[in-house]
Structure formats: structure tokens, C-alpha cells
C-alpha positions as a Markdown table, in Angstrom:
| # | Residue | x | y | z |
|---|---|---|---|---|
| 1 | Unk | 27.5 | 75.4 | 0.9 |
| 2 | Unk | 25.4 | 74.6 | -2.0 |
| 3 | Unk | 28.0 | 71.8 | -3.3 |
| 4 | Unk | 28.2 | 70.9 | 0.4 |
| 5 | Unk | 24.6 | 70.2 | 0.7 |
| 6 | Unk | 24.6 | 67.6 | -2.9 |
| 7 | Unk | 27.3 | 66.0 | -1.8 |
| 8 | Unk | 25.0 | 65.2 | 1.8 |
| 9 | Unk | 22.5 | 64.2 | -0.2 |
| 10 | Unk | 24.7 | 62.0 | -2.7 |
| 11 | Unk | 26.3 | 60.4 | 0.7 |
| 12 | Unk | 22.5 | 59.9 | 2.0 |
| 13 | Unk | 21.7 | 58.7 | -1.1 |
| 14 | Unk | 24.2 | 56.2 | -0.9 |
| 15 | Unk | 23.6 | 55.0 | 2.4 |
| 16 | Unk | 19.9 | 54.0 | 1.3 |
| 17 | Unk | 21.3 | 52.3 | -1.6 |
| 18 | Unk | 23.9 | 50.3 | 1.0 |
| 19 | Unk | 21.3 | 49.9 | 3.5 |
| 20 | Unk | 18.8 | 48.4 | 0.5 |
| 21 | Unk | 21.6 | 46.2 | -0.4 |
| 22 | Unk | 22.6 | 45.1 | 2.8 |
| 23 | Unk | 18.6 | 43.5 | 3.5 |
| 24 | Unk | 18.9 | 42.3 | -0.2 |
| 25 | Unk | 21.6 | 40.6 | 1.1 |
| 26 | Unk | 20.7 | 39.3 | 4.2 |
| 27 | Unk | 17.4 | 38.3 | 2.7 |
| 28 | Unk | 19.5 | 36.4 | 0.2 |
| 29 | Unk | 21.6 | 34.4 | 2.9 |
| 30 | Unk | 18.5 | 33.6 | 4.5 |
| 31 | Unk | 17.1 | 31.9 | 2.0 |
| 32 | Unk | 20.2 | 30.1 | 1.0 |
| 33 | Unk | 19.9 | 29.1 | 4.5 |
| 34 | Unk | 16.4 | 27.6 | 4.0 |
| 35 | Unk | 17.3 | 26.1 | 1.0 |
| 36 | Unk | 20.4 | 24.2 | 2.7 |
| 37 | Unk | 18.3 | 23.1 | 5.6 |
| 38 | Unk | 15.8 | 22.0 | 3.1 |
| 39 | Unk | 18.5 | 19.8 | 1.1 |
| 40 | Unk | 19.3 | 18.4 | 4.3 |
| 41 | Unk | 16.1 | 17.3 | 4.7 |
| 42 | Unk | 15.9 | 16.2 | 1.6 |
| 43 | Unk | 19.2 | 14.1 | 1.8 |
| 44 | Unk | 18.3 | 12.1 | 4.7 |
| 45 | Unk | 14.7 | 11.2 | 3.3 |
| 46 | Unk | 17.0 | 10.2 | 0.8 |
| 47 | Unk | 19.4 | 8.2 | 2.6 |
| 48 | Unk | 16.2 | 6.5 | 4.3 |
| 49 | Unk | 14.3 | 5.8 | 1.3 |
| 50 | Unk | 17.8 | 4.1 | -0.1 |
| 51 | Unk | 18.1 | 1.9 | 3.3 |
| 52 | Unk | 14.9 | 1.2 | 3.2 |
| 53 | Unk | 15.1 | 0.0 | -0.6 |
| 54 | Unk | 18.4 | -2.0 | -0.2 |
| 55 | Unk | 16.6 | -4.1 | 2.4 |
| 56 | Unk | 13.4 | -4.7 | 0.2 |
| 57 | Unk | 16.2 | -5.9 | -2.4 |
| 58 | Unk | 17.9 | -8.0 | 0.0 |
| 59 | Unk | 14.9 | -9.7 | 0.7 |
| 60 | Unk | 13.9 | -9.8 | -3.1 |
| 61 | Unk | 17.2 | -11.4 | -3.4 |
| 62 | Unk | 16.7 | -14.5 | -0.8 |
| 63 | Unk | 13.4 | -15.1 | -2.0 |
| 64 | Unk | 14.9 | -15.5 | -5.9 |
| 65 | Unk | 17.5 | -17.6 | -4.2 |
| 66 | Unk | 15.1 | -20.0 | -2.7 |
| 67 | Unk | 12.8 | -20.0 | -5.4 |
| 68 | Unk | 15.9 | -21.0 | -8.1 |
| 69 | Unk | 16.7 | -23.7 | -5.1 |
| 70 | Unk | 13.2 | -25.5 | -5.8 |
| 71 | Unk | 13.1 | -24.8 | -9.2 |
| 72 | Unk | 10.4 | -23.2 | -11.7 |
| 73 | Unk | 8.7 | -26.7 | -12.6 |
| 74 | Unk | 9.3 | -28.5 | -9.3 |
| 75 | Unk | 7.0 | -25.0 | -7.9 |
| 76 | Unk | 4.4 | -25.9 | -11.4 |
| 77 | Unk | 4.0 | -29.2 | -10.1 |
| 78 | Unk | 3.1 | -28.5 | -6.3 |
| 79 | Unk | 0.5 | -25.7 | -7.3 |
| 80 | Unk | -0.9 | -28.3 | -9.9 |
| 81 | Unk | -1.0 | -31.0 | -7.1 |
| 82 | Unk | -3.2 | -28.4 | -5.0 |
| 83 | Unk | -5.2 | -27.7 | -7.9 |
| 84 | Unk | -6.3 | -31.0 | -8.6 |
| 85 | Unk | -6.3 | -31.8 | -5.0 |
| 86 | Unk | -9.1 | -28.9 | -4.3 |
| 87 | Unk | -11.1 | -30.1 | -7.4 |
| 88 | Unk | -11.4 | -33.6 | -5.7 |
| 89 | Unk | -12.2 | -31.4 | -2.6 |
| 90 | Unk | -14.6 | -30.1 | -4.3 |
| 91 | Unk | -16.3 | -32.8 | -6.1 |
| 92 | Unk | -16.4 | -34.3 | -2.6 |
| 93 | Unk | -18.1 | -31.8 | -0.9 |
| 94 | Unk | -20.6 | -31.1 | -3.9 |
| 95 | Unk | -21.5 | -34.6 | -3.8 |
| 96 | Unk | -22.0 | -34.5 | 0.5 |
| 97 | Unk | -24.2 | -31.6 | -0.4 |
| 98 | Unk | -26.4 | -33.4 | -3.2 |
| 99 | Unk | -26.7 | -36.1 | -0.4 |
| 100 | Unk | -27.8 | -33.1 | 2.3 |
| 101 | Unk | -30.4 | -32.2 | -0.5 |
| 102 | Unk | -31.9 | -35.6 | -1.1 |
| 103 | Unk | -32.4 | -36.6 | 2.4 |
| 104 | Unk | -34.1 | -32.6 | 3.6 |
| 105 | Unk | -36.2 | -33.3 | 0.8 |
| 106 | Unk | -36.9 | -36.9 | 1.7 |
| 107 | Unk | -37.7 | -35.2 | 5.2 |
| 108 | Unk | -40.0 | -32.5 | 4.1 |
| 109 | Unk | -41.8 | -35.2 | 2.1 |
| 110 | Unk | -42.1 | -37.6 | 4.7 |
| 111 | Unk | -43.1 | -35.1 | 7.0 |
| 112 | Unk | -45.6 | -33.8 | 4.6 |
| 113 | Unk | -47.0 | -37.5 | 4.5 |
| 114 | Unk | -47.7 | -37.9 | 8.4 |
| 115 | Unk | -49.6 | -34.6 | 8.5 |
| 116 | Unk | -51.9 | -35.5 | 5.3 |
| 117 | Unk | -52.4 | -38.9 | 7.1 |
| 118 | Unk | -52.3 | -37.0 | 10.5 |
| 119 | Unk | -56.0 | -34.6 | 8.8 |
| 120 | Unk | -57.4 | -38.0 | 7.6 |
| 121 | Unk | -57.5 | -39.8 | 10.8 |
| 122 | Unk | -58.6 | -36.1 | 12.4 |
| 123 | Unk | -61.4 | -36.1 | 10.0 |
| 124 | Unk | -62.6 | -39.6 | 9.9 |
């Protein structure tokens, strides 16, 4: 009876040790799970950051095209044409305002004239 009753508690012992496995193992294939459906995830963020990237070359790629079309001193000498052309801008409208300057001052002073002689008829 006695070897009876070890070799019940040997077979319960290694139930426990099956069952222990057995959520081991199923906690195992979950997480594989997870993992997968997190690589899958992570693939097509992938795949969309790779479309997204071949476009933005694409485009790269027509603007170099163009740009070689017109040329590297043909493109120097238009943005040194708008250089010197917003200098003369410039220039121009500095002078306009040195012209604005001298005529408020020419106002102020000629208005400052009529009231002095505006007092000195008052007070005479």
C-alpha cells in the first residue's frame, strides 16, 4: 500500500510538472504570437516607409534631371541677374525714400514757418 501511495504521489507529482509545462508552453506560443503580429506590423511600416522613400527619390531624381537640363552656370547667372536686379530695386526705392524724407521735412518746416508768422500777426 505504502509503495502504492509514492507511486500516487510520483504520478501527482508529475502531473504538476506537465501541467507547469503545458502553461510554460502556452505562455511561450503566445508570445511568439505577439512577437509575429508585431513583425507584421513592423514589415508593413516598412514597406510604407520604402514606398514612401522611392517616391521622394523619384522626385529627387526629376528635379536633378531638370536642373542638369539648365545647367549649373546657366542657374549662377539667373540668381546673379536677380541679385543685381534687387540691388537696383533697392537703390531705387532708398532713393524714393530720401526724396519722402526731404519733402516731410520741407513740410514740417514750412508748416512751422506759417504758425511762427501765424503768433506774430496774432500778437501785433
Amino acid at each position: 500500500m505504502e509503495q502504492e501511495t509514492r507511486k500516487f504521489l510520483q504520478a501527482e507529482e508529475t502531473a504538476e510538472k506537465l501541467v507547469e509545462t503545458l502553461k510554460q508552453i502556452h505562455n511561450e506560443a503566445t508570445s511568439y504570437q505577439t512577437a509575429t503580429r508585431e513583425l507584421d506590423d513592423v514589415r508593413k511600416r516598412l514597406l510604407s516607409l520604402i514606398e514612401s522613400t522611392e517616391k521622394v527619390v523619384n522626385g529627387s531624381h526629376e528635379i536633378v534631371k531638370i536642373l542638369k537640363e539648365i545647367g549649373g552656370p546657366e542657374i549662377l547667372s539667373r540668381l546673379t541677374e536677380v541679385e543685381n536686379k534687387s540691388k537696383e530695386d533697392f537703390a531705387k526705392q532708398s532713393k524714393v525714400l530720401n526724396n519722402i524724407k526731404v519733402l516731410i521735412i520741407l513740410t514740417f518746416t514750412s508748416s512751422a514757418v506759417a504758425i511762427i508768422t501765424g503768433i506774430i500777426t496774432l500778437l501785433r
